[in-house]
C-alpha positions in Angstrom: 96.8 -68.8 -29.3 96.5 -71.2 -32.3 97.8 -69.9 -35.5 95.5 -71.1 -38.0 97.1 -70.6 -41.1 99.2 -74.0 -39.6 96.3 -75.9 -39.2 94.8 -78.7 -42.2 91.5 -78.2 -43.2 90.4 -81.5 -41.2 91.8 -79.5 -38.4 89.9 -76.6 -38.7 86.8 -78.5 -39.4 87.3 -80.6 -36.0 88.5 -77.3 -34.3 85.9 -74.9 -35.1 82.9 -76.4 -37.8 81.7 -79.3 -35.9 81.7 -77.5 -32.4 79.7 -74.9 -34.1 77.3 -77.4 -36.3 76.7 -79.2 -32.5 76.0 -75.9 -31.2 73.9 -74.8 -33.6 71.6 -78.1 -32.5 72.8 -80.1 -35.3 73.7 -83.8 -34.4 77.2 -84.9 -35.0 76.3 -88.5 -35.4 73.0 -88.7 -37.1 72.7 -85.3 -39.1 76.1 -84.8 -40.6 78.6 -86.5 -43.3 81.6 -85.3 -43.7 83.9 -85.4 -46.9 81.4 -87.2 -49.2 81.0 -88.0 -52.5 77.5 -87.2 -54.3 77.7 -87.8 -57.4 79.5 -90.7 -59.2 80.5 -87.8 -62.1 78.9 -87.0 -65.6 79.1 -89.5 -68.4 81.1 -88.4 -71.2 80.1 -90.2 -74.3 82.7 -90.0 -77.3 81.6 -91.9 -80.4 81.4 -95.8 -79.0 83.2 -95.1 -76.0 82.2 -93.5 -72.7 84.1 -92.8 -69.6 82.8 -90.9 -66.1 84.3 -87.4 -65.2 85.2 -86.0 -61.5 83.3 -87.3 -58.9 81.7 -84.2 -56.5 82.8 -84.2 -53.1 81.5 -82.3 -50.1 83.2 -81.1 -47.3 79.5 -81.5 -45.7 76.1 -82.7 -46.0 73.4 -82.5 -43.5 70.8 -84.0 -42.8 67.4 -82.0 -41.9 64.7 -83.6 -39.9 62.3 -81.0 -38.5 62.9 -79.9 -34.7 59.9 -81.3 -32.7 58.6 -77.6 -32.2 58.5 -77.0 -36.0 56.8 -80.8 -36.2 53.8 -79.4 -33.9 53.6 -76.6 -35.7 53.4 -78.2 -39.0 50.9 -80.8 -37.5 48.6 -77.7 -36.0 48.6 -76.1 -39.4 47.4 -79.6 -41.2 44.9 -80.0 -38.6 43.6 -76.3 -39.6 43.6 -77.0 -43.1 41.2 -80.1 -42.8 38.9 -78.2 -40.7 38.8 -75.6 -43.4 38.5 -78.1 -46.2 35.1 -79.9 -44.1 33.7 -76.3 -43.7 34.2 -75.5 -47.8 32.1 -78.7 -48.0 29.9 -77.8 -45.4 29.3 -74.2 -47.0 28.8 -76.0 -50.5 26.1 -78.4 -49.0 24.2 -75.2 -47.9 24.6 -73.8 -51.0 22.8 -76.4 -52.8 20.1 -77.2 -50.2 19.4 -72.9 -50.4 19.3 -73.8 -54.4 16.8 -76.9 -54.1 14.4 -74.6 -51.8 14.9 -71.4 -53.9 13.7 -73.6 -57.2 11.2 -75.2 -55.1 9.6 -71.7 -53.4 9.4 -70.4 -57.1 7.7 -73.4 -58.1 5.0 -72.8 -55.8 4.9 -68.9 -56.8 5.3 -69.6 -60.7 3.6 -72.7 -60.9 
């Protein structure tokens, strides 16, 4: 039995966090930095001079890219959403022909 309290927090991040990052489908290589830096740290302006504060650090950062399942899904739903954007057209066309022969039929009647 490990004790952890003996372990470093690189330990425990080797140990147990990337194991469970991999298992979780995450890729070790590609998806995930570990122990970055994101931000160069806030100016601080005072008078004519200016200096940076604490850089923030991350124990990790990952990187999403969508699953190939959720891709299709997302690709599915765009394909739906042009087919409903051509029918709105469609429907308004209609509407305005159904206008045109409406004016043209009381023309006739009233004319």
């Amino acid at each position: 039995m490990v004790n952890k309290k003996s372990l470093s927090e690189r330990d425990i991040c080797t140990k147990y966090i990337n194991p469970a990052l991999a298992k979780a489908g995450w890729n070790i290589k590609t998806q995930i930095r570990e122990e970055v830096f994101f931000t160069d740290g806030r100016i601080i302006v005072q008078g004519k001079m200016h200096t940076r504060g604490k850089r923030k650090r991350a124990d990790y950062i990952l990187f999403y890219k969508p699953f190939p399942e959720r891709k299709a899904k997302v690709e599915t739903i765009n394909r739906f959403m042009a087919l409903c954007d051509q029918l709105e057209q469609e429907v308004q066309q209609s509407e305005q022909q159904v206008e045109l022969v409406m004016k043209g039929v009381l023309r006739e009647v009233l004319g």
